[in-house]
C-alpha positions as CSV (number, residue, x, y, z in Angstrom):
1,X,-18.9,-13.7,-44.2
2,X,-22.4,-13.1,-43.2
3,X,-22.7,-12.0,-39.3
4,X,-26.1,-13.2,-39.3
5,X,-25.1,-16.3,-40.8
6,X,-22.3,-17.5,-38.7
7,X,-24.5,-16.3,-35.6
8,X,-27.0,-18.9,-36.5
9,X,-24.2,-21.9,-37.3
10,X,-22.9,-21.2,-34.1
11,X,-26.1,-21.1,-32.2
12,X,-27.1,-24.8,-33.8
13,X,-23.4,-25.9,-32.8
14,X,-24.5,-25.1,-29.5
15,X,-28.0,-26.5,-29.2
16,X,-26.0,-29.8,-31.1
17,X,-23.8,-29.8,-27.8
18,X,-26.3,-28.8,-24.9
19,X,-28.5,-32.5,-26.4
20,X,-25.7,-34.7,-25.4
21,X,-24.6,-33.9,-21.7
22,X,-21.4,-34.4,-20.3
23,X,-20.8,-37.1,-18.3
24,X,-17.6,-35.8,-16.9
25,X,-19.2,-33.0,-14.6
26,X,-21.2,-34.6,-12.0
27,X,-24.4,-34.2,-10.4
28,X,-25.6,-30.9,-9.7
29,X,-22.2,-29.6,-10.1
30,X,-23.3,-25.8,-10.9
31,X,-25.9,-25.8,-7.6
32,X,-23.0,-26.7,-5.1
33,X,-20.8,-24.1,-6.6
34,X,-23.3,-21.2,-6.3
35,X,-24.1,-22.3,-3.0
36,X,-20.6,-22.3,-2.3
37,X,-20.0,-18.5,-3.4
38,X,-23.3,-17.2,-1.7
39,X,-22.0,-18.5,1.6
40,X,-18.7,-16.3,0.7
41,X,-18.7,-13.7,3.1
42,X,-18.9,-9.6,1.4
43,X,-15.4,-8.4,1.8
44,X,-15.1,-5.6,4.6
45,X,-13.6,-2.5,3.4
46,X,-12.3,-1.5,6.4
47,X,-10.0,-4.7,6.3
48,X,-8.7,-3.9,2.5
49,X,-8.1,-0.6,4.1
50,X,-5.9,-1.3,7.1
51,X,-4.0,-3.6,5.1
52,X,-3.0,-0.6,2.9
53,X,-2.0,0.8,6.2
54,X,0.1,-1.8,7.4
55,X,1.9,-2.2,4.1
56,X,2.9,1.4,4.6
57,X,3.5,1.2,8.0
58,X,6.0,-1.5,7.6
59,X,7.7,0.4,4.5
60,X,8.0,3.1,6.3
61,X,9.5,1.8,9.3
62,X,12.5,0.1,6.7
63,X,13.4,3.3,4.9
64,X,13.6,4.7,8.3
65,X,15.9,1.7,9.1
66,X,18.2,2.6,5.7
67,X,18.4,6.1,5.8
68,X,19.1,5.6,10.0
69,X,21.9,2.8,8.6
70,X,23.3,5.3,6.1
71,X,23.7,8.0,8.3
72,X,25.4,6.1,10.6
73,X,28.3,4.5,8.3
74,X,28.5,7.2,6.4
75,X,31.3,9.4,6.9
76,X,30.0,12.9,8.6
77,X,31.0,15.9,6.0
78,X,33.7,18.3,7.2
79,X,31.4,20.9,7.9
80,X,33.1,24.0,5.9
81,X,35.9,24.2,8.8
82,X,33.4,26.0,11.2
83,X,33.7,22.7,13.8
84,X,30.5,23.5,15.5
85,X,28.0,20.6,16.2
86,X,24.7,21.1,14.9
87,X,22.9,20.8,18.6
88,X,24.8,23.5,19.6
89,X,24.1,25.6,16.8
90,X,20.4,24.8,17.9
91,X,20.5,25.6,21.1
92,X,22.1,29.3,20.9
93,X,19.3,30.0,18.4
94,X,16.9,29.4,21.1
95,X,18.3,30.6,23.7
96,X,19.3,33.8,21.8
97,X,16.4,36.2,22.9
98,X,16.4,35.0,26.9
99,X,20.1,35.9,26.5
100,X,18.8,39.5,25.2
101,X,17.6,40.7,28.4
102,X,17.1,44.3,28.9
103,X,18.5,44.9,32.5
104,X,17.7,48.6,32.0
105,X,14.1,48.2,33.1
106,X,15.0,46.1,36.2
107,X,14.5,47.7,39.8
């Protein structure tokens, strides 16, 4: 079919329909509903943004809850027989190199 063809049949089934108006939609139906969306407020970006933010705060905060869960019922792993807590381990690490003192150089 002829593009040009249907474009004009469906351009005088148009102006057929606009002659005969609706009597459904009422009286200046399409001038309340722009007024009604130009009175809408611009959304802030800064509020779309911290929304983000709070989402992932608050996702955040409940993995940390299931992984704190988890490690809590979760039986604790033998530790290859060596017995030693991992604080401990921690501390003589850091304390390692005051316990290194060279009391050659003292008075």
């Amino acid at each position: 079919m002829n593009l040009a063809e249907l474009q004009k049949k469906l351009n005088a089934a148009a102006r057929l329909q606009m002659q005969t108006p609706d009597d459904r939609v009422p009286y200046a139906f399409e001038k309340r509903v722009m007024a009604l969306l130009a009175s809408r407020a611009v959304a802030d970006r800064w509020v779309l943004f911290t929304r983000g933010l709070w989402r992932a705060a608050i996702s955040c905060v409940a993995v940390a809850i299931i992984l704190g869960a988890v490690s809590l019922y979760l039986p604790a792993a033998a530790n290859n027989g060596k017995g030693k807590d991992l604080s401990q381990e921690f501390e003589n690490t850091l304390l390692a190199s005051a316990d290194q003192t060279d009391y050659s150089t003292l008075p």
